[in-house]
MIKOLVO-24788 format. One record per residue: residue number from 1; residue in one letter; chain; z, y, x of N, C-alpha, C, O in turn. Coordinates in pm, 1 decimal, always signed. Last residue first. Layout:
REM residues N
+-----+---+---+----------+----------+----------+----------+----------+----------+----------+----------+----------+----------+----------+----------+
!   k ! r ! c !      n_Z !      n_Y !      n_X !     ca_Z !     ca_Y !     ca_X !      c_Z !      c_Y !      c_X !      o_Z !      o_Y !      o_X !
+-----+---+---+----------+----------+----------+----------+----------+----------+----------+----------+----------+----------+----------+----------+
! NUM ! A ! A !        Z !        Y !        X !        Z !        Y !        X !        Z !        Y !        X !        Z !        Y !        X !
...
+-----+---+---+----------+----------+----------+----------+----------+----------+----------+----------+----------+----------+----------+----------+
//
This chain:
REM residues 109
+-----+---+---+----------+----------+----------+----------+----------+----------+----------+----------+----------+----------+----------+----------+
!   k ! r ! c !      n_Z !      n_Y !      n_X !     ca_Z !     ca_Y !     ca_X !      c_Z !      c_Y !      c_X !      o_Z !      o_Y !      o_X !
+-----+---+---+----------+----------+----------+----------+----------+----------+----------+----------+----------+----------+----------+----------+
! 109 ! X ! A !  +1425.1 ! +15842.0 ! +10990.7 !  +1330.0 ! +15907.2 ! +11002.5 !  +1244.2 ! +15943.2 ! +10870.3 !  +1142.8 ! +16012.2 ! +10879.4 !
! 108 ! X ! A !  +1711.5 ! +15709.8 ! +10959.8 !  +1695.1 ! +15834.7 ! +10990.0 !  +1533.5 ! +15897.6 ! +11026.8 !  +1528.7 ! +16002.1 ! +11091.7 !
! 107 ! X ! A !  +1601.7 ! +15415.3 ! +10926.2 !  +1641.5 ! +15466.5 ! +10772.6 !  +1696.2 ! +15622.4 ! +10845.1 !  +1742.7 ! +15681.2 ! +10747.4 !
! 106 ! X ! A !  +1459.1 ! +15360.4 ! +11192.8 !  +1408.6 ! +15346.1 ! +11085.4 !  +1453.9 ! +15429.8 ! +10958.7 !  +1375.1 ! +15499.2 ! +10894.5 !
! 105 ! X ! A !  +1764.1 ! +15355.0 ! +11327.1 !  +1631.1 ! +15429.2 ! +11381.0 !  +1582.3 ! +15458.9 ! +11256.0 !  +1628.2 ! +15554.7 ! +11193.7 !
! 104 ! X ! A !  +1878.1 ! +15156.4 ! +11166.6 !  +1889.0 ! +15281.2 ! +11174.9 !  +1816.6 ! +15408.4 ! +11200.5 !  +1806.1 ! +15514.6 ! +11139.0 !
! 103 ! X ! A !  +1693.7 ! +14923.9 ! +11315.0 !  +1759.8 ! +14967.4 ! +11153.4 !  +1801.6 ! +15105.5 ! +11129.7 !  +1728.5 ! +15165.7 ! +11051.0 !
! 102 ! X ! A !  +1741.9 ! +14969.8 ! +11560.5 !  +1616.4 ! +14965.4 ! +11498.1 !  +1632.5 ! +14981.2 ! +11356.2 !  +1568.1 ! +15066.2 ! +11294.6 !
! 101 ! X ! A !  +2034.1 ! +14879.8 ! +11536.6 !  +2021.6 ! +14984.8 ! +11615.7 !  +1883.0 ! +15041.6 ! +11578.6 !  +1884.5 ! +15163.3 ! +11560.6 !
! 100 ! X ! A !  +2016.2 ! +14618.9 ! +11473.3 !  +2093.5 ! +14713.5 ! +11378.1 !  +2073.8 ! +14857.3 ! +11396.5 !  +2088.3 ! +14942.5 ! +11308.9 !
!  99 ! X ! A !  +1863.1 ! +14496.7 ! +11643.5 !  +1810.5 ! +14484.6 ! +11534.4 !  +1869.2 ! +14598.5 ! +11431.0 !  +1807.2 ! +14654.1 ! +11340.2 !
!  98 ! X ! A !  +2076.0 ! +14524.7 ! +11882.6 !  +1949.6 ! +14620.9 ! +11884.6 !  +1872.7 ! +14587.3 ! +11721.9 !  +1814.3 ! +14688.9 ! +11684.1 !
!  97 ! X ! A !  +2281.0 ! +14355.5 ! +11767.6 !  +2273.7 ! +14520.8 ! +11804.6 !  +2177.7 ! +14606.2 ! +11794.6 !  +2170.3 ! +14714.0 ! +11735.8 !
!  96 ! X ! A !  +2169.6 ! +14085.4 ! +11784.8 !  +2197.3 ! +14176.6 ! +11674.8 !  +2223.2 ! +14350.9 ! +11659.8 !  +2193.6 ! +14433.6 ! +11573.5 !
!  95 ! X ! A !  +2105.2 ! +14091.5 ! +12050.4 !  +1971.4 ! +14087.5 ! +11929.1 !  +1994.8 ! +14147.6 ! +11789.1 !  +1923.7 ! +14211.7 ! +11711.8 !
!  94 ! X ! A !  +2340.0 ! +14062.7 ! +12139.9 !  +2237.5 ! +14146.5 ! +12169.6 !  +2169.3 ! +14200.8 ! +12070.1 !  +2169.0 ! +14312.5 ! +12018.4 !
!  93 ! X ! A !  +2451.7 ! +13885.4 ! +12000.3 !  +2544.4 ! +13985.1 ! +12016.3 !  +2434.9 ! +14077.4 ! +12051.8 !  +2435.5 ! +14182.4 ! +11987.5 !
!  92 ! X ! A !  +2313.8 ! +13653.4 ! +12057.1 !  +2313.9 ! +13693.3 ! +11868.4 !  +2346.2 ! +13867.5 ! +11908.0 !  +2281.1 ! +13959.3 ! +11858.1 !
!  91 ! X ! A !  +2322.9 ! +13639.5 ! +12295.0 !  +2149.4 ! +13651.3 ! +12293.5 !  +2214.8 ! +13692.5 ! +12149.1 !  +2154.7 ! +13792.5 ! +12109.7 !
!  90 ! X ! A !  +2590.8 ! +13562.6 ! +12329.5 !  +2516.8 ! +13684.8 ! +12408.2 !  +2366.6 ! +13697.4 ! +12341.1 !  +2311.6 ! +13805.7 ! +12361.4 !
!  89 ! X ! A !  +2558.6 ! +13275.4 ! +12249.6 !  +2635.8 ! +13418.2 ! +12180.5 !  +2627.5 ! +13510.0 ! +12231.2 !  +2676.1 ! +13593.5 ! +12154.9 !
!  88 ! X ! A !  +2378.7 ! +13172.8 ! +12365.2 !  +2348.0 ! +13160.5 ! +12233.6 !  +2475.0 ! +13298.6 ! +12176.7 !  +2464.8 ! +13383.6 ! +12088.2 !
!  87 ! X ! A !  +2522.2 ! +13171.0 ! +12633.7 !  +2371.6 ! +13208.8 ! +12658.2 !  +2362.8 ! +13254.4 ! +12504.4 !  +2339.5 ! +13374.7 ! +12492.8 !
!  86 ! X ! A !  +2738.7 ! +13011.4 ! +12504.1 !  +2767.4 ! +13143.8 ! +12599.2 !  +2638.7 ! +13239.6 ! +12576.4 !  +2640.7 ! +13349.5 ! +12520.9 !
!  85 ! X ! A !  +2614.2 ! +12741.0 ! +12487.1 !  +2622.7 ! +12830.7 ! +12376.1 !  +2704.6 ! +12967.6 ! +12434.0 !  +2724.6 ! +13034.4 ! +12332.5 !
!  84 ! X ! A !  +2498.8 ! +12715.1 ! +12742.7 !  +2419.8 ! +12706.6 ! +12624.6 !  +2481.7 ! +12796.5 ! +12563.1 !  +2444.1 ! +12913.8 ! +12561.9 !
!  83 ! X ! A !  +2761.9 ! +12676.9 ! +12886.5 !  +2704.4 ! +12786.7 ! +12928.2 !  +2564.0 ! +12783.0 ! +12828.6 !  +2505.5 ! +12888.9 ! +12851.2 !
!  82 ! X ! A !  +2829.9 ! +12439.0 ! +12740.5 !  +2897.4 ! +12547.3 ! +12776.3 !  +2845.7 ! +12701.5 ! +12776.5 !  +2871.3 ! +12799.7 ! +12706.7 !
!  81 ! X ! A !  +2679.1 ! +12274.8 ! +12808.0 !  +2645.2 ! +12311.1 ! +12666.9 !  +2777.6 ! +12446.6 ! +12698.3 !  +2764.2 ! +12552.4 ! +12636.8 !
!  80 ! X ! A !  +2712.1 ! +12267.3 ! +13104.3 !  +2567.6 ! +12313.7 ! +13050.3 !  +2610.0 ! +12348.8 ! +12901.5 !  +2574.1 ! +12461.2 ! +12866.4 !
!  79 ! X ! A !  +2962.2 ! +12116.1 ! +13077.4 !  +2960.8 ! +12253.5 ! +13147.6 !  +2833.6 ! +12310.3 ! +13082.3 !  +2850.3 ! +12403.4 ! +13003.5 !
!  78 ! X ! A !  +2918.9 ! +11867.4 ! +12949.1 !  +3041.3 ! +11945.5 ! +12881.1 !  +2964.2 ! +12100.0 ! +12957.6 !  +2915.8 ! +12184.2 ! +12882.0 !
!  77 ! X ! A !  +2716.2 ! +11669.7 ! +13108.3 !  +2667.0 ! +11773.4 ! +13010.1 !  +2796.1 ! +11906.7 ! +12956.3 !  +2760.7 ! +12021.8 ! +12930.8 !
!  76 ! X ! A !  +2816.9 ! +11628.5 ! +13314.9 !  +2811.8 ! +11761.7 ! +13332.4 !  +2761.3 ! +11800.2 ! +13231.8 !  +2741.3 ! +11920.2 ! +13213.2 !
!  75 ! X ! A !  +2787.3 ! +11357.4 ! +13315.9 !  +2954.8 ! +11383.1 ! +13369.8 !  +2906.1 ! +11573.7 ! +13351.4 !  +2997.7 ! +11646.2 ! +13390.1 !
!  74 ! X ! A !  +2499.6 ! +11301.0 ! +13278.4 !  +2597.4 ! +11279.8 ! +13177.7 !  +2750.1 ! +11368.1 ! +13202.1 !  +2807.8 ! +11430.6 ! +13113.2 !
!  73 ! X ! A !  +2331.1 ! +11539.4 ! +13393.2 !  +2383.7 ! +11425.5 ! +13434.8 !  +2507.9 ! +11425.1 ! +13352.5 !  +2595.7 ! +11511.3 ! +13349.8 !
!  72 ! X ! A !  +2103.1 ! +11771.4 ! +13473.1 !  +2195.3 ! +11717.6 ! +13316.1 !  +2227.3 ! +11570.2 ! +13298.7 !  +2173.4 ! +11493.9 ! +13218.5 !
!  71 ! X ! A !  +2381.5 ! +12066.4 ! +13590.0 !  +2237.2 ! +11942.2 ! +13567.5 !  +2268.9 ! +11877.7 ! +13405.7 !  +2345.4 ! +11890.0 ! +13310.0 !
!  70 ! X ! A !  +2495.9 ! +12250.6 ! +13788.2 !  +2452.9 ! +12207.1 ! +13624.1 !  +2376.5 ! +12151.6 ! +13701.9 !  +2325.8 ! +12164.4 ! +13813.3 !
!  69 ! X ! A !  +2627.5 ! +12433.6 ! +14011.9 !  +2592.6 ! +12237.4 ! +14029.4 !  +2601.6 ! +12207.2 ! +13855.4 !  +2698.2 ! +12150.9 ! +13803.9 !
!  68 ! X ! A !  +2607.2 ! +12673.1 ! +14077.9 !  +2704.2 ! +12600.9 ! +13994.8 !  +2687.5 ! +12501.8 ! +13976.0 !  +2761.9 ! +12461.4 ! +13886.6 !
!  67 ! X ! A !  +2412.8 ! +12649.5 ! +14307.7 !  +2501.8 ! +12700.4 ! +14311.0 !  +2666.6 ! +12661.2 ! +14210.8 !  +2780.6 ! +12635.5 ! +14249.3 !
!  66 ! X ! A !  +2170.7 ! +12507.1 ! +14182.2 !  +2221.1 ! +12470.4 ! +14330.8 !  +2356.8 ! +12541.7 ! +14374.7 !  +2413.2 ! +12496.5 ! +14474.3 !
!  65 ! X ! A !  +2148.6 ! +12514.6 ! +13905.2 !  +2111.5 ! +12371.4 ! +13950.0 !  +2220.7 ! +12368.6 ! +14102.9 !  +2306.0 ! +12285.6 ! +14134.3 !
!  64 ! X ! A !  +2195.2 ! +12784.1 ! +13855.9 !  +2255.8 ! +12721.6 ! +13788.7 !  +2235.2 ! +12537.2 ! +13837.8 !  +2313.2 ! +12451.3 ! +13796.6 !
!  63 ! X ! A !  +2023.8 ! +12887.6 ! +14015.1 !  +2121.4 ! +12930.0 ! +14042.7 !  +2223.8 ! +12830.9 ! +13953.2 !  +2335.9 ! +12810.5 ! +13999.7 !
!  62 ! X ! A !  +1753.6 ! +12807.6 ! +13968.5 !  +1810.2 ! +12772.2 ! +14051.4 !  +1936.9 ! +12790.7 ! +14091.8 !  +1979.0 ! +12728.8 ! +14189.5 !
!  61 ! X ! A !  +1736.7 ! +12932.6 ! +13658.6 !  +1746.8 ! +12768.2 ! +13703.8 !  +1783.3 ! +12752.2 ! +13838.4 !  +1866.8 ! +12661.9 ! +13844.7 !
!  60 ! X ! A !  +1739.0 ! +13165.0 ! +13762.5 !  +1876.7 ! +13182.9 ! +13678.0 !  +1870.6 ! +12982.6 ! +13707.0 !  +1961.5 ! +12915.5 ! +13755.9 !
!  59 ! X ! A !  +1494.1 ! +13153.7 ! +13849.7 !  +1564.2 ! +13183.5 ! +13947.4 !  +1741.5 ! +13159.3 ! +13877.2 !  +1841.2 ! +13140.7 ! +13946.8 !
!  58 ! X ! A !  +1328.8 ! +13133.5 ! +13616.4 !  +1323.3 ! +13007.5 ! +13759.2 !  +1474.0 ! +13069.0 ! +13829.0 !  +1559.4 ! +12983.1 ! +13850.7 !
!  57 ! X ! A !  +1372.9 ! +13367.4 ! +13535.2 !  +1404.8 ! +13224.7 ! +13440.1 !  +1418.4 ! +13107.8 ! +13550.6 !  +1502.1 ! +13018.0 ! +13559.3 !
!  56 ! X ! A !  +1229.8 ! +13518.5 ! +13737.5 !  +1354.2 ! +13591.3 ! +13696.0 !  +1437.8 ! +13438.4 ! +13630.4 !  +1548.2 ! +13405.2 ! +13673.7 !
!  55 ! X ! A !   +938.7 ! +13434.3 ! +13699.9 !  +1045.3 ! +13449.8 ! +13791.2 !  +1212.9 ! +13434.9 ! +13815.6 !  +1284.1 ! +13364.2 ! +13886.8 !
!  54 ! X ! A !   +936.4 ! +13525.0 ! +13442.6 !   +934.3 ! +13390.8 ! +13470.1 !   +994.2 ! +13369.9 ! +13610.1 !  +1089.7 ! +13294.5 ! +13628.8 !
!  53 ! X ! A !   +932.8 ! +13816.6 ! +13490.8 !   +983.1 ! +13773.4 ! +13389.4 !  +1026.2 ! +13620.3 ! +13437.0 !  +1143.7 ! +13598.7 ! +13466.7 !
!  52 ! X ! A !   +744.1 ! +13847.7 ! +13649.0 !   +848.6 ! +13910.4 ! +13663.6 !   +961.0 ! +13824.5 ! +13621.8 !  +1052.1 ! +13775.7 ! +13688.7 !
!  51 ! X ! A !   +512.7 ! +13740.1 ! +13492.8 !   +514.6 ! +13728.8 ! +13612.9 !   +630.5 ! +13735.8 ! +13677.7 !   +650.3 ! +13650.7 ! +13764.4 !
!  50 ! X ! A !   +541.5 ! +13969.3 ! +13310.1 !   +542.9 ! +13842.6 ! +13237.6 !   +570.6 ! +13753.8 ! +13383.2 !   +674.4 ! +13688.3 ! +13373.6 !
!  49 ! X ! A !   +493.0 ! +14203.4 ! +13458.6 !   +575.6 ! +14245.2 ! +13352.9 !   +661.9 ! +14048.6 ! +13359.8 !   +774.7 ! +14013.0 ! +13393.9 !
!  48 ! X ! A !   +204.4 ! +14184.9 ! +13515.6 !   +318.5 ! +14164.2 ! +13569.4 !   +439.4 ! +14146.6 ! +13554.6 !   +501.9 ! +14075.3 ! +13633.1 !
!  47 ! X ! A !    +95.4 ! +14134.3 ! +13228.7 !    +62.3 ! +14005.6 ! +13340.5 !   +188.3 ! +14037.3 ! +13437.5 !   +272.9 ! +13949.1 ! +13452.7 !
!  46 ! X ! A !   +117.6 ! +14421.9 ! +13176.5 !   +189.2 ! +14269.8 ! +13104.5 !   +192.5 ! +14181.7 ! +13190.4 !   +302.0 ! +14146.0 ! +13233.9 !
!  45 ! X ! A !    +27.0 ! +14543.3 ! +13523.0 !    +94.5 ! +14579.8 ! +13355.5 !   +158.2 ! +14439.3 ! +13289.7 !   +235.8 ! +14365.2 ! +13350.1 !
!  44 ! X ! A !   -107.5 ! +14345.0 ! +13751.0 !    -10.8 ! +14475.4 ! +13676.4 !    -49.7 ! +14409.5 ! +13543.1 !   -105.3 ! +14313.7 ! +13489.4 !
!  43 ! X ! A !    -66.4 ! +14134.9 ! +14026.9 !    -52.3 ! +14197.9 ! +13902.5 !     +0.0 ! +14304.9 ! +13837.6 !   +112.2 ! +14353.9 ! +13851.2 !
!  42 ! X ! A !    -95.3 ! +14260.1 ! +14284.3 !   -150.7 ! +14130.3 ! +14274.0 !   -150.2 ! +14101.8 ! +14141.8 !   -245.8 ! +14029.4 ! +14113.9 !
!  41 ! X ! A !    +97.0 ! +14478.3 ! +14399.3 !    -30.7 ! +14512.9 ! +14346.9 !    -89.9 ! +14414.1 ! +14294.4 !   -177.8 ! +14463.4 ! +14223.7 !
!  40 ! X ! A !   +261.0 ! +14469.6 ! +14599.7 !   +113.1 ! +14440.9 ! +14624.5 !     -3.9 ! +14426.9 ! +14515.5 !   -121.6 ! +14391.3 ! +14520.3 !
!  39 ! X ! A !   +479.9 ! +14498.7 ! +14426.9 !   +451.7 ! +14603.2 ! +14616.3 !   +308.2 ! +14582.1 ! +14612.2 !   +234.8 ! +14680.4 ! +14621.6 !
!  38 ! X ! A !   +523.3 ! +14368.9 ! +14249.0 !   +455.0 ! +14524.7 ! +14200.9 !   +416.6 ! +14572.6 ! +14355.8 !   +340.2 ! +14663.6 ! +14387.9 !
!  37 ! X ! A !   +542.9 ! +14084.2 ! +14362.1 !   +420.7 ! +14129.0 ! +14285.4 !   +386.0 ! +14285.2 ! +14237.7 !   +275.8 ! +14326.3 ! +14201.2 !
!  36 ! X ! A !   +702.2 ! +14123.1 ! +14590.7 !   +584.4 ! +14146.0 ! +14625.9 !   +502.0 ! +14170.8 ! +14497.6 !   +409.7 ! +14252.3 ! +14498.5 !
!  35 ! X ! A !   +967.0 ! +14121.4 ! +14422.7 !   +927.5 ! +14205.3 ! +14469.0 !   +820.9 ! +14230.8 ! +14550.1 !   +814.8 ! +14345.0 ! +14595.8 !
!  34 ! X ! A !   +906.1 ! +13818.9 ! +14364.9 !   +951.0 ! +13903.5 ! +14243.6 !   +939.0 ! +14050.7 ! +14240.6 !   +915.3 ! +14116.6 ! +14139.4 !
!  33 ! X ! A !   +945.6 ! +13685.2 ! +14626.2 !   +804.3 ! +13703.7 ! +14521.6 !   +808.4 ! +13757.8 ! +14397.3 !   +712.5 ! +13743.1 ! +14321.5 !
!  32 ! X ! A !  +1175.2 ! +13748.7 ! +14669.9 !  +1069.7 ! +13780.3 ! +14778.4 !   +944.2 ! +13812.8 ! +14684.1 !   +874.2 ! +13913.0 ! +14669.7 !
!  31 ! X ! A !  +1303.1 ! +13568.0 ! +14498.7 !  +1308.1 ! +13691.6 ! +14489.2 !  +1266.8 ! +13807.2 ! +14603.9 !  +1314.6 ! +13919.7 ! +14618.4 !
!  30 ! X ! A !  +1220.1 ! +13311.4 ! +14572.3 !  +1159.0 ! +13358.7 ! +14430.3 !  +1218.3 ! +13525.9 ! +14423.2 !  +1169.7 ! +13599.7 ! +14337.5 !
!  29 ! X ! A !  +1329.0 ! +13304.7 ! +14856.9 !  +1199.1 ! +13270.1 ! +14792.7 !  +1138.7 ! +13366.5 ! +14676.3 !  +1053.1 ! +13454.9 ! +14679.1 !
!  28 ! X ! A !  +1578.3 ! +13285.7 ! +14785.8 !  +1554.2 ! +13399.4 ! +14845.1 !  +1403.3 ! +13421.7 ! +14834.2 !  +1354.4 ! +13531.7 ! +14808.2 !
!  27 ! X ! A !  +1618.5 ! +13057.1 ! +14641.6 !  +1642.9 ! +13186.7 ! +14550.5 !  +1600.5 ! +13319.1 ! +14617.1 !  +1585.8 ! +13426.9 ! +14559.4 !
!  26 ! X ! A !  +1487.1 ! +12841.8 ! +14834.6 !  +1502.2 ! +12919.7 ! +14691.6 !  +1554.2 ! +13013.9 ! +14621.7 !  +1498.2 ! +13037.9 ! +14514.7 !
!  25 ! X ! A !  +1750.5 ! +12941.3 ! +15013.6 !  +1640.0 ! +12958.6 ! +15038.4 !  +1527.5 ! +12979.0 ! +14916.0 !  +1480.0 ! +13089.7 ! +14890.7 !
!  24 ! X ! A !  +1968.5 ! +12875.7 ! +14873.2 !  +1956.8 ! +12998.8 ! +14903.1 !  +1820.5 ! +13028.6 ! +14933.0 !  +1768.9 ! +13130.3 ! +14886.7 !
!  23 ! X ! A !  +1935.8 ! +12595.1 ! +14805.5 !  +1953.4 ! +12736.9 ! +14722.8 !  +1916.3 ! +12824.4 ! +14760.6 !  +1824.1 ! +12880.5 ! +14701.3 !
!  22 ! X ! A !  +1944.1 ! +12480.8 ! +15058.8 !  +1859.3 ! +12436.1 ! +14977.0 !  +1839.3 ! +12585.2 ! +14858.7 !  +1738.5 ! +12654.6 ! +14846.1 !
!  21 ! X ! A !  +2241.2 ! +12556.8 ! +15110.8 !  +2102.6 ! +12620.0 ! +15228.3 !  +1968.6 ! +12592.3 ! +15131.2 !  +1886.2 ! +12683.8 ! +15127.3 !
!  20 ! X ! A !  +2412.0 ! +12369.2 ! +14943.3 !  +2357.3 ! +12580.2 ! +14959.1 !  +2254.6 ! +12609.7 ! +15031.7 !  +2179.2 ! +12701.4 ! +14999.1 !
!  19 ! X ! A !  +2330.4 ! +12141.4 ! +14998.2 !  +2290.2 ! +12221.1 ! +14868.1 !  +2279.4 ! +12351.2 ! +14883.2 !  +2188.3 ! +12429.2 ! +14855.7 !
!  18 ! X ! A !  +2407.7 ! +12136.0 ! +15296.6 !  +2233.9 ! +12109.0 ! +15231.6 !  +2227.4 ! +12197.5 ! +15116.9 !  +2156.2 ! +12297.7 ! +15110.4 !
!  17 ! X ! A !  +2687.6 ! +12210.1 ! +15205.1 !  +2648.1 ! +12296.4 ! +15271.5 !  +2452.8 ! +12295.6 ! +15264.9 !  +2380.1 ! +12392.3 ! +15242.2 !
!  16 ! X ! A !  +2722.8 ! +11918.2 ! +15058.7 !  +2774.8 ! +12079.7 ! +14992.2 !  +2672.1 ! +12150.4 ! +15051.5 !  +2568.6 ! +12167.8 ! +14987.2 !
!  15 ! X ! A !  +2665.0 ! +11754.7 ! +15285.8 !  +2623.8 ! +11761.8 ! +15136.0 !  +2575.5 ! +11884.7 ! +15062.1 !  +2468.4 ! +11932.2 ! +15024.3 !
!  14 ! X ! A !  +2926.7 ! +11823.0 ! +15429.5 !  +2719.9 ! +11844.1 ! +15512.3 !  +2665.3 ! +11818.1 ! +15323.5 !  +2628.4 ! +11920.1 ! +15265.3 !
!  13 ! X ! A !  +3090.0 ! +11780.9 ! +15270.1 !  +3076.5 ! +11922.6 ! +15318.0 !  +2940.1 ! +11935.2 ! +15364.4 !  +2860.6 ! +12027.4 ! +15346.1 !
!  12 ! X ! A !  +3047.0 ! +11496.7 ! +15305.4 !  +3036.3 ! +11586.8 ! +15129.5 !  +3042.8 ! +11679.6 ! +15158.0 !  +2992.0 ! +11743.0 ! +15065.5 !
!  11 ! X ! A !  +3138.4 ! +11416.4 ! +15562.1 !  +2973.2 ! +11388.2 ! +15442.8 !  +2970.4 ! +11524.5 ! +15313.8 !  +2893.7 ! +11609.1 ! +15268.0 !
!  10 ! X ! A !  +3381.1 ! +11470.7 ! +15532.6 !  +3295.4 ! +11541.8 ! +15634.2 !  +3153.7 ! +11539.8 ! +15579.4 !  +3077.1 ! +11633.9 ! +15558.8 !
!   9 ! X ! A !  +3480.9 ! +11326.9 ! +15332.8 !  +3538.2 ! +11447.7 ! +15387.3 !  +3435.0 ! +11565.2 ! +15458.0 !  +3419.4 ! +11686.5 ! +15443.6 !
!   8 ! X ! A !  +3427.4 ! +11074.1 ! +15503.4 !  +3372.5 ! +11127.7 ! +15334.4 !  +3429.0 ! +11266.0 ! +15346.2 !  +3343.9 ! +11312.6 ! +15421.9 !
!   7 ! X ! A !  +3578.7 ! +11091.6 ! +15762.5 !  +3440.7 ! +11064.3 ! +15750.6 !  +3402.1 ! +11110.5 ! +15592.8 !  +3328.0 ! +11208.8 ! +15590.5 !
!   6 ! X ! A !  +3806.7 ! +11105.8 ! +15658.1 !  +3771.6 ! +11211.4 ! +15735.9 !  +3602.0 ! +11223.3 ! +15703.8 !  +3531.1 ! +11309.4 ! +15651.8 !
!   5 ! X ! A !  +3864.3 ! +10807.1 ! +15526.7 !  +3903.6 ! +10985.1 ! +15420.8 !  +3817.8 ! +11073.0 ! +15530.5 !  +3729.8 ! +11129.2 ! +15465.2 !
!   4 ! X ! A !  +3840.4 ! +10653.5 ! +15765.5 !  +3733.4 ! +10687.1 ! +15645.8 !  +3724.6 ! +10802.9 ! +15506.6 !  +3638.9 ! +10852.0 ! +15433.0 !
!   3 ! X ! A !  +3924.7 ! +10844.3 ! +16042.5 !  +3940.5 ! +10788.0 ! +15957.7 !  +3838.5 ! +10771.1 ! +15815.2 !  +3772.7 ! +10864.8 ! +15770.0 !
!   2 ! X ! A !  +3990.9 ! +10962.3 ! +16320.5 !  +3850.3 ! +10960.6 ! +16268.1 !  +3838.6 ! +10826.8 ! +16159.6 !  +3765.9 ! +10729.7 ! +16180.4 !
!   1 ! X ! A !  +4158.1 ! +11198.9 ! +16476.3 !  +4175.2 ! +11093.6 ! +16379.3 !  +4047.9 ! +11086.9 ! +16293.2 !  +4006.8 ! +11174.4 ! +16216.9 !
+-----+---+---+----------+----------+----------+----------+----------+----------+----------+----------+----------+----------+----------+----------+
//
């Protein structure tokens, strides 16, 4: 039964499935090159460190573009500010810890 529900049905899975293969490959990409830069040596110290780093930011973007399908297409802003302020209460919860944690440090020496 090769109906027009079947047919869209079938599109949006080849869709789906582009997007993941599209991902994965990117992500397998940037984390190929995340572990060549200390294997080979091509940067050290900060430079690598920083190298690492940006990597690491690209790769949370691809995961969030091709895997959890964010963007910033009106019908999806709700999910992104979502995961914004998630990102914004993990980063206080952190920052505040270790600021309190450095505080201490400080007033025992």
């Amino acid at each position: 039964m090769t109906g027009p529900r079947n047919e869209e049905e079938h599109e949006e899975l080849r869709r789906e499935r582009r997007a993941l293969t599209i991902g994965a490959v990117q992500a397998l990409i940037l984390t190929c090159a995340a572990f060549a830069i200390p294997a080979t040596g091509l940067l050290t110290g900060l430079a690598a460190l920083a190298g690492i780093a940006l990597l690491g930011v690209l790769q949370i973007a691809v995961h969030f573009r091709w895997f959890l399908h964010l963007d910033l297409r009106r019908s999806h802003r709700h999910d992104l500010q979502l995961v914004l302020f998630t990102v914004l209460i993990v980063t206080l919860m952190v920052g505040g810890s270790i600021w309190i944690l450095f505080d201490l440090h400080d007033r025992m020496m």
